[in-house]
ZAGU-967028 format. One record per residue (C-alpha): residue in one letter; y, z, x. Coordinates in nm, 2 decimals. Example, Ala and Ser with C-alpha at 12.3 -4.5 7.8 and 13.67 -1.06 7.14 Angstrom:
node drentor = A, c2 = -0.45, c3 = 0.78, c1 = 1.23
node drentor = S, c2 = -0.11, c3 = 0.71, c1 = 1.37
This chain:
node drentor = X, c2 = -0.08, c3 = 1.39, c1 = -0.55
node drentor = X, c2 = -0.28, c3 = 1.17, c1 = -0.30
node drentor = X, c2 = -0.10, c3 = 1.13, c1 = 0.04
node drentor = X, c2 = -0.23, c3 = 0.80, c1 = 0.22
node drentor = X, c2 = -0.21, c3 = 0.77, c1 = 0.58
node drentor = X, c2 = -0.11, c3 = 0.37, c1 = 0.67
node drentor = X, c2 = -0.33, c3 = 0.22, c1 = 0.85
node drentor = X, c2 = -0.17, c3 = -0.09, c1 = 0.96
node drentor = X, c2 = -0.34, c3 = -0.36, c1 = 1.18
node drentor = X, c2 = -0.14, c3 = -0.60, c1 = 1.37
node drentor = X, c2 = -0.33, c3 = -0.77, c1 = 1.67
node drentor = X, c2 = -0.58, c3 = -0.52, c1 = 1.67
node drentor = X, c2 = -0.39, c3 = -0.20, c1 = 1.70
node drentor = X, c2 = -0.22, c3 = 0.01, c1 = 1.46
node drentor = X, c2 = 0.16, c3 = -0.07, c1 = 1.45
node drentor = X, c2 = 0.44, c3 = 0.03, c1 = 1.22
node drentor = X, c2 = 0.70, c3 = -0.24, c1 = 1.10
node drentor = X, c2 = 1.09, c3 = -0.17, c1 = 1.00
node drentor = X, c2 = 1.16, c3 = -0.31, c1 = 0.70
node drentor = X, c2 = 0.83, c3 = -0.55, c1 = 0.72
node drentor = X, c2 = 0.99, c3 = -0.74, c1 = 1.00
node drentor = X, c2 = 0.71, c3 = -0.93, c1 = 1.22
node drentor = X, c2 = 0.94, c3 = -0.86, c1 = 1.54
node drentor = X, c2 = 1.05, c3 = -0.46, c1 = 1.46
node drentor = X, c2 = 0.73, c3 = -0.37, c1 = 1.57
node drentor = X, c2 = 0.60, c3 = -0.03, c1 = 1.69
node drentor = X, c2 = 0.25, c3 = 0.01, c1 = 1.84
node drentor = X, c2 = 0.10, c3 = 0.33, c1 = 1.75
node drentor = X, c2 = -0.27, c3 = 0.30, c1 = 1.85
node drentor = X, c2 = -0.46, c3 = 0.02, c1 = 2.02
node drentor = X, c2 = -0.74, c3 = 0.17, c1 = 1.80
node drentor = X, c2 = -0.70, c3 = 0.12, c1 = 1.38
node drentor = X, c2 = -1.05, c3 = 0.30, c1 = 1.32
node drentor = X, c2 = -1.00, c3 = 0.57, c1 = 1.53
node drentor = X, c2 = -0.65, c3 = 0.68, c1 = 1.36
node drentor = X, c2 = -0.83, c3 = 0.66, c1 = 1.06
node drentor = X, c2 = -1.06, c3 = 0.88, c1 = 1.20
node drentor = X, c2 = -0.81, c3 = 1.11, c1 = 1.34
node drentor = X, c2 = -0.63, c3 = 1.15, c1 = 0.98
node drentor = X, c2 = -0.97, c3 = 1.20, c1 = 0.80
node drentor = X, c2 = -1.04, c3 = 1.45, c1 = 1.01
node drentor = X, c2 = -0.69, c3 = 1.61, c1 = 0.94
node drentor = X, c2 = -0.83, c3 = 1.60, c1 = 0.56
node drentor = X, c2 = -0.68, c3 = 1.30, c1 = 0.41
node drentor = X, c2 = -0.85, c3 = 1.22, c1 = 0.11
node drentor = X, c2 = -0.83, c3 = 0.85, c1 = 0.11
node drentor = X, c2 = -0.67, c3 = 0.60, c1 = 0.37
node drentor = X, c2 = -0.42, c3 = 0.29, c1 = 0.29
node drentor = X, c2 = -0.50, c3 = 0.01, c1 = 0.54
node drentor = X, c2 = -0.31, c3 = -0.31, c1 = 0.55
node drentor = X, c2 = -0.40, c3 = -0.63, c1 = 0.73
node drentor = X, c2 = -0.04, c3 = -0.75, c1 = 0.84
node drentor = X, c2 = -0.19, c3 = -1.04, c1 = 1.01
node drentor = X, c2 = -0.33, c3 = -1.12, c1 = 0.69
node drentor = X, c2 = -0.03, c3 = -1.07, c1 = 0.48
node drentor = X, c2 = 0.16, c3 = -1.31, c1 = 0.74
node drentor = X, c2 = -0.10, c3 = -1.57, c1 = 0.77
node drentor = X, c2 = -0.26, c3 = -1.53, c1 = 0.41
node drentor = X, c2 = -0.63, c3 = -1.53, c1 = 0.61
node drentor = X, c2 = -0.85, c3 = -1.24, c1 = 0.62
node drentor = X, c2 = -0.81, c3 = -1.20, c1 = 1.02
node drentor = X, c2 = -0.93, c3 = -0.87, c1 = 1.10
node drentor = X, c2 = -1.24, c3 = -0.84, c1 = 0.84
node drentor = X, c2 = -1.46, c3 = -0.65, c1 = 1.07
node drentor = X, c2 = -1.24, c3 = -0.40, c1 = 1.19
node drentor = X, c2 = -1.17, c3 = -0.29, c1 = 0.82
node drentor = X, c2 = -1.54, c3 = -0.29, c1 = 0.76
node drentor = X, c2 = -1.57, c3 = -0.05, c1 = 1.05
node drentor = X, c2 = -1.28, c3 = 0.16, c1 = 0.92
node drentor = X, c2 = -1.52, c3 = 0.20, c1 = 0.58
node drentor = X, c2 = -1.83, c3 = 0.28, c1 = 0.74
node drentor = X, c2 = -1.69, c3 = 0.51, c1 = 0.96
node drentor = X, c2 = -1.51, c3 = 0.75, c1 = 0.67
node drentor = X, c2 = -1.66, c3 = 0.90, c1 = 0.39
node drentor = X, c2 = -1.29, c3 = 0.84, c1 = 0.19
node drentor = X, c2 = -1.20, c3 = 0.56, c1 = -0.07
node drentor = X, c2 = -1.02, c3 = 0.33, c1 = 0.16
node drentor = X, c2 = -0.73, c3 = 0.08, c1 = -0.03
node drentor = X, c2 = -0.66, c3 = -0.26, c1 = 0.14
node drentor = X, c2 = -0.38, c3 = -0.47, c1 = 0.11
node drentor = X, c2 = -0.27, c3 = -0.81, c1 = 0.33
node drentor = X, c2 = -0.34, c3 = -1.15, c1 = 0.30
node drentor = X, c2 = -0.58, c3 = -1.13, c1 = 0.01
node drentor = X, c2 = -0.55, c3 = -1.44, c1 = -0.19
node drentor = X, c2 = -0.85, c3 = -1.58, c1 = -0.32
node drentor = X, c2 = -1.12, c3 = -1.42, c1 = -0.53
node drentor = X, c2 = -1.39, c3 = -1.48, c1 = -0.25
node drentor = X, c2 = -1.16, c3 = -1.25, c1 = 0.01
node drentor = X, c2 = -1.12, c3 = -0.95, c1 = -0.23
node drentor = X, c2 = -1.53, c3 = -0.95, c1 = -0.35
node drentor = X, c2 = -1.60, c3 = -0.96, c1 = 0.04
node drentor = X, c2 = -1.36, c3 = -0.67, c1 = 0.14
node drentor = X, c2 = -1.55, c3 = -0.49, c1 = -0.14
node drentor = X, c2 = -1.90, c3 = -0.56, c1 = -0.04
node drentor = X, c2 = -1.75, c3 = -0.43, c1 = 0.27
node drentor = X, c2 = -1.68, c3 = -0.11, c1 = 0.15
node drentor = X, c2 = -1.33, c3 = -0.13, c1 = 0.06
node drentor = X, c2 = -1.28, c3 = 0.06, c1 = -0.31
node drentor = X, c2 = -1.00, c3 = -0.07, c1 = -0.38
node drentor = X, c2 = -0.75, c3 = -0.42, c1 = -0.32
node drentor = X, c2 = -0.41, c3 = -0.41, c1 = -0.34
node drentor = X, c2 = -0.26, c3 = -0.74, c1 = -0.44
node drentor = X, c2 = 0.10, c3 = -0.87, c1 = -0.36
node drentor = X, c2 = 0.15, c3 = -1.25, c1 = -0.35
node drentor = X, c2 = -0.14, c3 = -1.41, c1 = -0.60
node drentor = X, c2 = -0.05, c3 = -1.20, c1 = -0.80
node drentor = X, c2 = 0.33, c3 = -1.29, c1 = -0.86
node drentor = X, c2 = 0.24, c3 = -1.70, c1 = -0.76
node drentor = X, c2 = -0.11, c3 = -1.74, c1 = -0.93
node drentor = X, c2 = -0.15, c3 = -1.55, c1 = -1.26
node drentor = X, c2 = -0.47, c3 = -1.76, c1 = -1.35
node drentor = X, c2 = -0.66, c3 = -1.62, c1 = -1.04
node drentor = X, c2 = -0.49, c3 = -1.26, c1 = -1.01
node drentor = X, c2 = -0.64, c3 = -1.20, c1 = -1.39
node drentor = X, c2 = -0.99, c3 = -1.36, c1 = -1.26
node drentor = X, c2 = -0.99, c3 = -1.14, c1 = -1.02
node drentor = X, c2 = -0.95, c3 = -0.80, c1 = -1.27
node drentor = X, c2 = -1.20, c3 = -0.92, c1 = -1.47
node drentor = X, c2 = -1.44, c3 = -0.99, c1 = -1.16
node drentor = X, c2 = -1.33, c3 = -0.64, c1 = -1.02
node drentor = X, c2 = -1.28, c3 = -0.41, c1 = -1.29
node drentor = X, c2 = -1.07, c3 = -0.13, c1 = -1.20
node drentor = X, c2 = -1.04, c3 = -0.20, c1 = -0.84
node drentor = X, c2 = -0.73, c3 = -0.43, c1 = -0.79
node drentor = X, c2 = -0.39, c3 = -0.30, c1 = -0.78
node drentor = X, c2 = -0.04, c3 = -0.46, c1 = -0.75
node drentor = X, c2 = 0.18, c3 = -0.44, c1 = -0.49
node drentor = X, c2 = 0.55, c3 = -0.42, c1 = -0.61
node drentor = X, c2 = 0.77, c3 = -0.50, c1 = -0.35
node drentor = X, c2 = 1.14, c3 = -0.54, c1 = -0.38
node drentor = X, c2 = 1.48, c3 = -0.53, c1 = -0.25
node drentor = X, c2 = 1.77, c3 = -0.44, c1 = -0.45
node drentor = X, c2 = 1.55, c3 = -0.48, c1 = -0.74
node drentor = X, c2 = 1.34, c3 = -0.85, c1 = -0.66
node drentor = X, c2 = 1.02, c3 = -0.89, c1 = -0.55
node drentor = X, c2 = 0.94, c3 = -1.02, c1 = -0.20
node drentor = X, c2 = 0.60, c3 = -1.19, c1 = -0.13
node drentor = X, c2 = 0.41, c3 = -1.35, c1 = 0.15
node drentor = X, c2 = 0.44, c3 = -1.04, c1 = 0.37
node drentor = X, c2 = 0.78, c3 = -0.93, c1 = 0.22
node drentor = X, c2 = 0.94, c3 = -1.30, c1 = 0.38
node drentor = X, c2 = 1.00, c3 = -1.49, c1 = 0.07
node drentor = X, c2 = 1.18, c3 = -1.42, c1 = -0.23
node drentor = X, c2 = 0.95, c3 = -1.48, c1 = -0.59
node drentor = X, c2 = 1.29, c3 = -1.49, c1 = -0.79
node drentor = X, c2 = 1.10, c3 = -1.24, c1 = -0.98
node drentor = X, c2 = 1.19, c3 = -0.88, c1 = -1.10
node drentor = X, c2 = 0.97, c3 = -0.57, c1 = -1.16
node drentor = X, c2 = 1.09, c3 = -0.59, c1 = -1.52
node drentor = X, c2 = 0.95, c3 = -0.96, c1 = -1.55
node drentor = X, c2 = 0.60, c3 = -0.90, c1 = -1.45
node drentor = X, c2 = 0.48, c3 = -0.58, c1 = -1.54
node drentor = X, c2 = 0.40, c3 = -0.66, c1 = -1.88
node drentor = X, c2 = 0.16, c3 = -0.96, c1 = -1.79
node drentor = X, c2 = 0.02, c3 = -0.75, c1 = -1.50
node drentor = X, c2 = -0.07, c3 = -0.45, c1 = -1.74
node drentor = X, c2 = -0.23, c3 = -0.68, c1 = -1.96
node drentor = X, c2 = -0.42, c3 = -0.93, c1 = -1.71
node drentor = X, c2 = -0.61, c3 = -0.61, c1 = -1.59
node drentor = X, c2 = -0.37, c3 = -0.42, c1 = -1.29
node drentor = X, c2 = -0.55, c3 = -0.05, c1 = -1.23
node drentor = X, c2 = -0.26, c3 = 0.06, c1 = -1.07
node drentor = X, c2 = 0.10, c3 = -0.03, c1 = -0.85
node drentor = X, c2 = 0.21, c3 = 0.02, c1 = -0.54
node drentor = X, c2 = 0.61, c3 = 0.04, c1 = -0.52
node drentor = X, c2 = 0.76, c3 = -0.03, c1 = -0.19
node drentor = X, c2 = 1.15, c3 = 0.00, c1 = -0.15
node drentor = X, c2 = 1.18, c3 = -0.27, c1 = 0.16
node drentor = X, c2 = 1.51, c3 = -0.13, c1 = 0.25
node drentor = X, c2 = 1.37, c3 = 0.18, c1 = 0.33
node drentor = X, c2 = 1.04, c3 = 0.11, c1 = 0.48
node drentor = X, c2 = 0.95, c3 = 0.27, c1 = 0.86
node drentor = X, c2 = 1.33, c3 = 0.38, c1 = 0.81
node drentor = X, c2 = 1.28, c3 = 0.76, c1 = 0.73
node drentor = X, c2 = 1.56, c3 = 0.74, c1 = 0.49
node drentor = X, c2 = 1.42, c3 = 0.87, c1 = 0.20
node drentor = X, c2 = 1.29, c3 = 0.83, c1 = -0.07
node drentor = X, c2 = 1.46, c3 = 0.59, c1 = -0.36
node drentor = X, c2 = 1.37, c3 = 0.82, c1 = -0.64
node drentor = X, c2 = 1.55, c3 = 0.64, c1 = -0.93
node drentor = X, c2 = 1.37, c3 = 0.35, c1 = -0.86
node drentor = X, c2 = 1.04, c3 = 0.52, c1 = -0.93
node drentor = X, c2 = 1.17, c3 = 0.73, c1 = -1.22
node drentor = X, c2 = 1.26, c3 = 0.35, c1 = -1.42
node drentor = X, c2 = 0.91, c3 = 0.24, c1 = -1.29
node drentor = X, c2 = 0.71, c3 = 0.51, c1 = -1.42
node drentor = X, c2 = 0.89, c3 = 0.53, c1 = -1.76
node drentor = X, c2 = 0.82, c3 = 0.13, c1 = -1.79
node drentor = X, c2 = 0.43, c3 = 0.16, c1 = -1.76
node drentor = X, c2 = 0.13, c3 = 0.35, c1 = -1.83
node drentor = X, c2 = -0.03, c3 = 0.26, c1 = -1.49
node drentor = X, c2 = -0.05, c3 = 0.52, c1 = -1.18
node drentor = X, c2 = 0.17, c3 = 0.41, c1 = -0.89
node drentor = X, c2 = 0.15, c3 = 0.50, c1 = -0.60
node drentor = X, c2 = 0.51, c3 = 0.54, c1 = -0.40
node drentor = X, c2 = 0.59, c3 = 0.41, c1 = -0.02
node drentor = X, c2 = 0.88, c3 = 0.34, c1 = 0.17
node drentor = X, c2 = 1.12, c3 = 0.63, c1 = 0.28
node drentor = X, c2 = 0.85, c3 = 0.93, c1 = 0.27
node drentor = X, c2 = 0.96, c3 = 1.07, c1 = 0.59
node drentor = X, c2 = 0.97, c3 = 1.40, c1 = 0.59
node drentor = X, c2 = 0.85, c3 = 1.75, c1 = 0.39
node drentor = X, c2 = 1.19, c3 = 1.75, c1 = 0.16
node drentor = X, c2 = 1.08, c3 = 1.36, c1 = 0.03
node drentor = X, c2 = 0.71, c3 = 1.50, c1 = -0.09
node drentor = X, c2 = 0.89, c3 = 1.74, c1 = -0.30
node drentor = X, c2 = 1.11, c3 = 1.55, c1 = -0.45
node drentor = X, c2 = 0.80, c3 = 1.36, c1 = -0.51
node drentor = X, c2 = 0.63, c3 = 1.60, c1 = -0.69
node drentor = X, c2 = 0.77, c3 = 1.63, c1 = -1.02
node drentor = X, c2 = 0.72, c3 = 1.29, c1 = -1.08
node drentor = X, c2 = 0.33, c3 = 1.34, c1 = -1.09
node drentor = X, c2 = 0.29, c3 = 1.46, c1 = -1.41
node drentor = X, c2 = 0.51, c3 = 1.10, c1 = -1.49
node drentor = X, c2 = 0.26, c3 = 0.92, c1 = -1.38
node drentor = X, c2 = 0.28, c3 = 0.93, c1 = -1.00
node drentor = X, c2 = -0.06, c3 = 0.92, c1 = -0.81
node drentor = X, c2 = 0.06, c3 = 0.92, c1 = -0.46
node drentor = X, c2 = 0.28, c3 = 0.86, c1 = -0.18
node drentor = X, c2 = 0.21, c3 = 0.65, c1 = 0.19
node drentor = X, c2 = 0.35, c3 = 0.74, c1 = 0.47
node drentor = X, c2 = 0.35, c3 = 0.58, c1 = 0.82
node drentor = X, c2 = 0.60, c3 = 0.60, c1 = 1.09
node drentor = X, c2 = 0.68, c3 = 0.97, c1 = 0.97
node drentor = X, c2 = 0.34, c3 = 1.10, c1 = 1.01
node drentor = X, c2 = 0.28, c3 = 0.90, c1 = 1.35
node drentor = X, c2 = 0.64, c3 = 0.99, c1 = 1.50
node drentor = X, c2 = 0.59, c3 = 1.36, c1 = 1.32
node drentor = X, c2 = 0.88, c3 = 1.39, c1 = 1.10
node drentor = X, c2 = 0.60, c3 = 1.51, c1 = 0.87
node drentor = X, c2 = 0.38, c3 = 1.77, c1 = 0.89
node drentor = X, c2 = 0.08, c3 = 1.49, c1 = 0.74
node drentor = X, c2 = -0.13, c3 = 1.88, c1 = 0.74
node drentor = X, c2 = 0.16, c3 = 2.08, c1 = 0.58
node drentor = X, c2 = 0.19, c3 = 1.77, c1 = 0.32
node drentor = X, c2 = -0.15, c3 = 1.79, c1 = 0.21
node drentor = X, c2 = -0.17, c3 = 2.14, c1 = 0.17
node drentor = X, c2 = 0.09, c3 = 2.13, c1 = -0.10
node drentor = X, c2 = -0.11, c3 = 1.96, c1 = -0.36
């Protein structure tokens, strides 16, 4: 299992949000590349970066920073924010990016979210984000009236390498993991998914764990790591 440090940009610096909310915010590092730095150097393996001004504003706002991130660490780097047009995601991957992560085109426009699998073979993944079971979009703000149940099917077949599962309710909580959640997700797809929201301490990898031979890939973790409710080291070692 792959345990990705969040890298989340917000104004420049690298912040932490409860529950996605623009004005829960937590301020972490007035430097996103060097953190990234700082958890490479720790031996992550790969990073998760998220443009939250992007994801708000649905503009690419903080391009160059990201770049920087890429060129300065020699590990896959996954992106996700404000990426909604098939121009954004090829630049972001001429950038060095290795992977986008996709979250409202691909719930509001189907026609350019399968473009842009076919454009990008293996390099664009979903991001699954729900309360009490419904998918939020637009930087978790608006409701798609959609379930995970009424997507996946069309996303496996328009091209989706992989999901990322958030649990909203949980996210920069440390609350845990919501474990069922990922069990009914894993047995619903072939895809590897990638779990975040609630991994906040050594007990939560564990119970992680057993779902990797499900399906499970890996795990994010933010606030924990930053605020040290887990060992990011200790983590890593385990797998």
């Amino acid at each position: 299992m792959i345990l990705y440090p969040a890298i989340d940009i917000k104004g420049g610096a690298c912040v932490r949000l409860k529950q996605g909310l623009a004005d829960q915010v937590t301020v972490f590092s007035p430097d996103p590349a060097a953190m990234a730095a700082h958890w490479v150097g720790l031996g992550a393996k790969a990073l998760h970066v998220v443009d939250l001004d992007g994801a708000f504003s649905g503009e690419p706002l903080n391009k160059e920073l990201i770049g920087r991130i890429c060129r300065e660490n020699n590990v896959p780097v996954q992106l996700g924010g404000g990426i909604r047009d098939l121009a954004t995601a090829k630049a972001y991957v001429e950038a060095g990016v290795s992977r986008v992560i996709i979250g409202t085109m691909a719930l509001a426009d189907p026609d350019t979210f399968g473009a842009l699998c076919h454009a990008l073979p293996g390099k664009v993944g979903v991001s699954l984000d729900a309360v009490d079971g419904r998918l939020k979009t637009k930087g978790w703000v608006e409701d798609s009236g959609l379930t995970v149940d009424d997507v996946l099917p069309r996303l496996t077949e328009q091209g989706a390498a992989f999901l990322v599962y958030t649990d909203i309710s949980r996210d920069g909580m440390q609350t845990g993991v919501n474990i069922e959640a990922l069990e009914s997700l894993l047995s619903k797809t072939a895809l590897p998914v990638i779990a975040a929201g609630g991994v906040a301490t050594i007990d939560d990898v564990q119970a992680l764990a057993p779902l990797c031979s499900k399906g499970l890939e890996g795990a994010i973790s933010g606030r924990a790591i930053y605020t040290g409710t887990l060992d990011f080291v200790q983590a890593i070692r385990m797998f």
